[in-house]
C-alpha positions as a Markdown table, in Angstrom:
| # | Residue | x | y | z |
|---|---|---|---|---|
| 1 | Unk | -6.1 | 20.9 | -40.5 |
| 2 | Unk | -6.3 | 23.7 | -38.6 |
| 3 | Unk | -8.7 | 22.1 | -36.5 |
| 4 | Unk | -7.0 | 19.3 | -35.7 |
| 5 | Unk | -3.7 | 21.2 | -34.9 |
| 6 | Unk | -6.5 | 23.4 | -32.8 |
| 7 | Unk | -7.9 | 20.5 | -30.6 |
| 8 | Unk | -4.5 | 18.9 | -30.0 |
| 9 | Unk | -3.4 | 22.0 | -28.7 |
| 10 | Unk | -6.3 | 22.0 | -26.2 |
| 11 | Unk | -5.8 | 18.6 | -25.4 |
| 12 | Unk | -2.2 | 18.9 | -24.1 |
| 13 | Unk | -3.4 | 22.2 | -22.1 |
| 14 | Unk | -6.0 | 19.5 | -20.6 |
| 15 | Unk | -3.7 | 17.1 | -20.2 |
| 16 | Unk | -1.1 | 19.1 | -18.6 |
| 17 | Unk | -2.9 | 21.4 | -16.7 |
| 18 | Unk | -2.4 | 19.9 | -13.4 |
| 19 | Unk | 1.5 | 19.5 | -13.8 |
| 20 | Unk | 1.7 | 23.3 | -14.6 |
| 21 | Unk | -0.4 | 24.0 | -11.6 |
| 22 | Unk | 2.1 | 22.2 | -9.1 |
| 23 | Unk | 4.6 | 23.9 | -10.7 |
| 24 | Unk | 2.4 | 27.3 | -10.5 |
| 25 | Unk | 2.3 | 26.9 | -6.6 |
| 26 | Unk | 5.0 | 25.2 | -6.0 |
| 27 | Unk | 2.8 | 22.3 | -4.2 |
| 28 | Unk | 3.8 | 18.9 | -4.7 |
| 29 | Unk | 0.8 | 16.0 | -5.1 |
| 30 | Unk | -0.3 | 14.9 | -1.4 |
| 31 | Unk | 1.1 | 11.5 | -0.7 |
| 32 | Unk | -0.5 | 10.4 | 2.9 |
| 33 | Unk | 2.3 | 9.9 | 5.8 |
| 34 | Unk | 2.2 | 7.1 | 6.9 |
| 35 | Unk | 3.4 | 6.2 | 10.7 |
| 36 | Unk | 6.4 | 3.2 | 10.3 |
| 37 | Unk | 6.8 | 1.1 | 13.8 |
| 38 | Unk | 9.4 | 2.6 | 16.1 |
| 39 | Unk | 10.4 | -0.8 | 17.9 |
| 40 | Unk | 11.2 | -2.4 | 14.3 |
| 41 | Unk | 14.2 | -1.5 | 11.6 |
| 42 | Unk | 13.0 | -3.7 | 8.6 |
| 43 | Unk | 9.7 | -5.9 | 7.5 |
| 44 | Unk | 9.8 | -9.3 | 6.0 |
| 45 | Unk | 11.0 | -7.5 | 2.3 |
| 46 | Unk | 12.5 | -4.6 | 1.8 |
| 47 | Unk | 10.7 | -0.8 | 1.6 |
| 48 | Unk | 10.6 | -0.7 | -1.8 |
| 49 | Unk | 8.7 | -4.5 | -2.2 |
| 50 | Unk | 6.1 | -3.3 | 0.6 |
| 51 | Unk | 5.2 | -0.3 | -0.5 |
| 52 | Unk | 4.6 | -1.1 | -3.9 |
| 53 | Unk | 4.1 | -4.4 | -3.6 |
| 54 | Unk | 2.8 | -5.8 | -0.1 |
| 55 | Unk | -0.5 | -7.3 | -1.8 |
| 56 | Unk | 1.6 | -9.7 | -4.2 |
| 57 | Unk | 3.4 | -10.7 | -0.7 |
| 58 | Unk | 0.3 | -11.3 | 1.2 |
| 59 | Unk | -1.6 | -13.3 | -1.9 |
| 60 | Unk | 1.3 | -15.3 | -1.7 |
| 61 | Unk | 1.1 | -15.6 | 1.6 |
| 62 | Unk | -2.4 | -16.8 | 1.1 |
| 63 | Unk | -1.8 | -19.3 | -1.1 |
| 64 | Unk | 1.2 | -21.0 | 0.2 |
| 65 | Unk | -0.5 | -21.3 | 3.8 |
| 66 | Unk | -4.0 | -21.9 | 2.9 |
| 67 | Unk | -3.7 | -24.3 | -0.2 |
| 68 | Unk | -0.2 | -25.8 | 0.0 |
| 69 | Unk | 0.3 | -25.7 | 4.4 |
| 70 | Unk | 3.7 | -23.5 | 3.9 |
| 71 | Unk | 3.7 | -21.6 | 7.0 |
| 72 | Unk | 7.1 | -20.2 | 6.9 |
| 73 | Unk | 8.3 | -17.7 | 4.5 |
| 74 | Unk | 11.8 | -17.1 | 3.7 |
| 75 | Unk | 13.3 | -13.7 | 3.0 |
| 76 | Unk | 16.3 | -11.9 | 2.8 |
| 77 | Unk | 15.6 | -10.0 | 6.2 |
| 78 | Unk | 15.2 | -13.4 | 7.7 |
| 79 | Unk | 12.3 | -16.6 | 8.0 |
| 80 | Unk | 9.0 | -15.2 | 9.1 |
| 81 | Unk | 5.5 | -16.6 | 10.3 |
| 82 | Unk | 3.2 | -16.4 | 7.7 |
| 83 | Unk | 0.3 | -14.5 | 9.5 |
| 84 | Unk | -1.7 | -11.3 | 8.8 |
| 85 | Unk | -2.8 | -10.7 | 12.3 |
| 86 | Unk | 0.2 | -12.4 | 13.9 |
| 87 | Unk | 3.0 | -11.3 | 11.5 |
| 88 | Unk | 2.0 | -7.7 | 10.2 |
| 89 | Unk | -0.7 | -6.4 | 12.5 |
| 90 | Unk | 2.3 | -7.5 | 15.3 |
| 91 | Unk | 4.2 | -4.4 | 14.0 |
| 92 | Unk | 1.8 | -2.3 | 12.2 |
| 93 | Unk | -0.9 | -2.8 | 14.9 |
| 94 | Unk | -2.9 | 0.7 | 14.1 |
| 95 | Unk | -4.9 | -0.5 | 10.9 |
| 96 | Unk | -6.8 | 2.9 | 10.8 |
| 97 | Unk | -3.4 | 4.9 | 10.5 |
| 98 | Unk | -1.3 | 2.1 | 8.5 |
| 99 | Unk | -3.5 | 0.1 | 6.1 |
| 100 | Unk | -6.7 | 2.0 | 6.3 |
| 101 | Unk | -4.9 | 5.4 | 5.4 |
| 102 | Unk | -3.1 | 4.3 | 1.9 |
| 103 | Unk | -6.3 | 2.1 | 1.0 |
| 104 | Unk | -8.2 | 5.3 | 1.3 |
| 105 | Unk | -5.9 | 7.6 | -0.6 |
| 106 | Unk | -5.9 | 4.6 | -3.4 |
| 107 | Unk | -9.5 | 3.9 | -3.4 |
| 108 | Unk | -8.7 | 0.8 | -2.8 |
| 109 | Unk | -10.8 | -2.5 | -0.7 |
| 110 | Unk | -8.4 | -4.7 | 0.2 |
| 111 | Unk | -9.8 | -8.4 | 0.8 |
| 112 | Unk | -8.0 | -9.4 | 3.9 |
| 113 | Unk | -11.0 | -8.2 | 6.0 |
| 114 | Unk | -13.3 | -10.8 | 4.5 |
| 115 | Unk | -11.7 | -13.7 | 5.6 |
| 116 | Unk | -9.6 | -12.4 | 9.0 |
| 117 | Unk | -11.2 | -10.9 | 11.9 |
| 118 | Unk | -9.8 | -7.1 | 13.3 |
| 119 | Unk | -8.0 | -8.6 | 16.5 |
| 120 | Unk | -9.1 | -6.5 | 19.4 |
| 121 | Unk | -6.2 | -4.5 | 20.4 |
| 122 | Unk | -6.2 | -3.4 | 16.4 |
| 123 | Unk | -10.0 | -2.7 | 16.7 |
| 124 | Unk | -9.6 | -0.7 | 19.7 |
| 125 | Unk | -7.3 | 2.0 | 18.2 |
């Protein structure tokens, strides 16, 4: 018994140990910044829905343009082109400092790349 009382004990220290050290420094966990365009006041959904969300939007995207022809999508910010490189990279033209940055943090490969081509002024950045 006392073993097992022992080892639980040591597994919430574990568990918890990086919790009590941001709370030991006073540090919160690094979240990467990331630069929102000047020119524009809202995207096609609201923050919440992009940040969390933004890949649901754009498979949707996907599938209503490539397999059903739907190339307008309807939102409550308004009725929106549905284009990566024309909709998205039209606002959020730096992909090295907008999608590349939280894909990195996320260790995430998003699959847009393998179908759409980096337009040049992106590419250039």
């Amino acid at each position: 018994m006392k073993k097992i009382i022992l080892g639980l004990i040591l597994f919430l220290l574990v568990a918890f140990l990086p919790l009590g050290y941001n709370i030991y420094t006073g540090k919160k966990a690094y979240i990467p910044v990331i630069k929102a365009p000047e020119d524009k006041k809202e995207c096609v959904e609201n923050v919440f829905i992009m940040r969390k969300r933004h890949n649901i939007v754009l498979e949707k995207w996907r599938d209503a343009s490539v397999r059903h022809g739907i190339k307008k999508y309807v939102s409550l910010n308004g009725t929106y082109k549905i284009s990566l490189t024309g909709t998205c990279l039209g606002c959020h033209s730096d992909k090295t400092q907008f999608c590349d940055r939280c894909h990195d943090y996320a260790g995430v490969k998003p699959r847009c790349w393998d179908c759409h081509n980096i337009p040049d002024k992106v590419a250039e950045k």
